[in-house]
C-alpha positions in Angstrom: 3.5 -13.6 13.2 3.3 -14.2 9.5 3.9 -12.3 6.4 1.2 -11.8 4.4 0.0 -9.3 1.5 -2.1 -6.2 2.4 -4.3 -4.3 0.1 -4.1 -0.2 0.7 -7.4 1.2 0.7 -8.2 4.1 -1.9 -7.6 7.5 -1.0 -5.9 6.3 2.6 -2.5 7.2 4.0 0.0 4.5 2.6 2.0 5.2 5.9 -0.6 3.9 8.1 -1.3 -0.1 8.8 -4.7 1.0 9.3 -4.7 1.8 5.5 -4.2 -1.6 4.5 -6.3 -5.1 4.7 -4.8 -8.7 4.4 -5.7 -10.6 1.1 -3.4 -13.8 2.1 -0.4 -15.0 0.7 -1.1 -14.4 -3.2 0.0 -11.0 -4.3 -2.9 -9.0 -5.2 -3.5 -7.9 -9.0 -1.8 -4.4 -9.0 -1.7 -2.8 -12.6 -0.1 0.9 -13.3 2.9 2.7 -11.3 2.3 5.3 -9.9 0.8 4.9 -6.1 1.3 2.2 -3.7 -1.1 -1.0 -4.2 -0.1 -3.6 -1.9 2.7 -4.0 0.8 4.0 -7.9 1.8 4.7 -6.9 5.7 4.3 -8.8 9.2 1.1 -9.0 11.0 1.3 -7.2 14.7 -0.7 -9.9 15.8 -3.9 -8.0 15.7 -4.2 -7.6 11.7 -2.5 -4.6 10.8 1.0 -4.5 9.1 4.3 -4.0 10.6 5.9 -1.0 8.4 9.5 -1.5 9.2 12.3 0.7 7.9 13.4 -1.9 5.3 9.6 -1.7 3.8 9.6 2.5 4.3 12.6 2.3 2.0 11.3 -0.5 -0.6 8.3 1.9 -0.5 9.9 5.0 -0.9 12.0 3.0 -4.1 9.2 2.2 -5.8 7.2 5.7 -5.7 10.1 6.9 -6.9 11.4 4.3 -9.4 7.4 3.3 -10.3 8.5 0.0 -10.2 7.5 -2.6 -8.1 9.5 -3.7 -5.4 9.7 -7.1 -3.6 7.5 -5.8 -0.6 5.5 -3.5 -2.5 3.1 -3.5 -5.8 2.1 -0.7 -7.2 -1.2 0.7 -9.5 -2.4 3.8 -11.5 -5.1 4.5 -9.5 -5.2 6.2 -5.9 
């Protein structure tokens, strides 16, 4: 398993891995603050990201910071 960067999809549940698709190792061009962009998170080995607790809380940081967090990018729109 690798970390990699995952794109959230508009309008999907930033909770779910299913939300998200792998754009590689570059992190993804996220402007704004206010909703989760992209998440840097293990692979499960069948595409989807691993949302551990330490990514939940870097999450939950920058929703409520709207700042970007080492794991997690942030943009304006949903």
């Amino acid at each position: 398993m690798a970390f990699t960067w995952y794109l959230k999809s508009f309008g999907s549940d930033p909770n779910s891995p299913a939300s998200y698709s792998s754009v590689g190792s570059t992190p993804p061009s996220c402007p704004g603050t206010t909703k989760i962009c992209a998440i840097f998170a293990d692979d499960n080995g069948l595409g989807d990201p691993i949302i551990d607790s330490n990514l939940q809380s870097q999450m939950t940081t920058a929703l409520n910071t709207s700042a970007d967090q080492p794991r997690v990018l942030l943009r304006s729109t949903n």
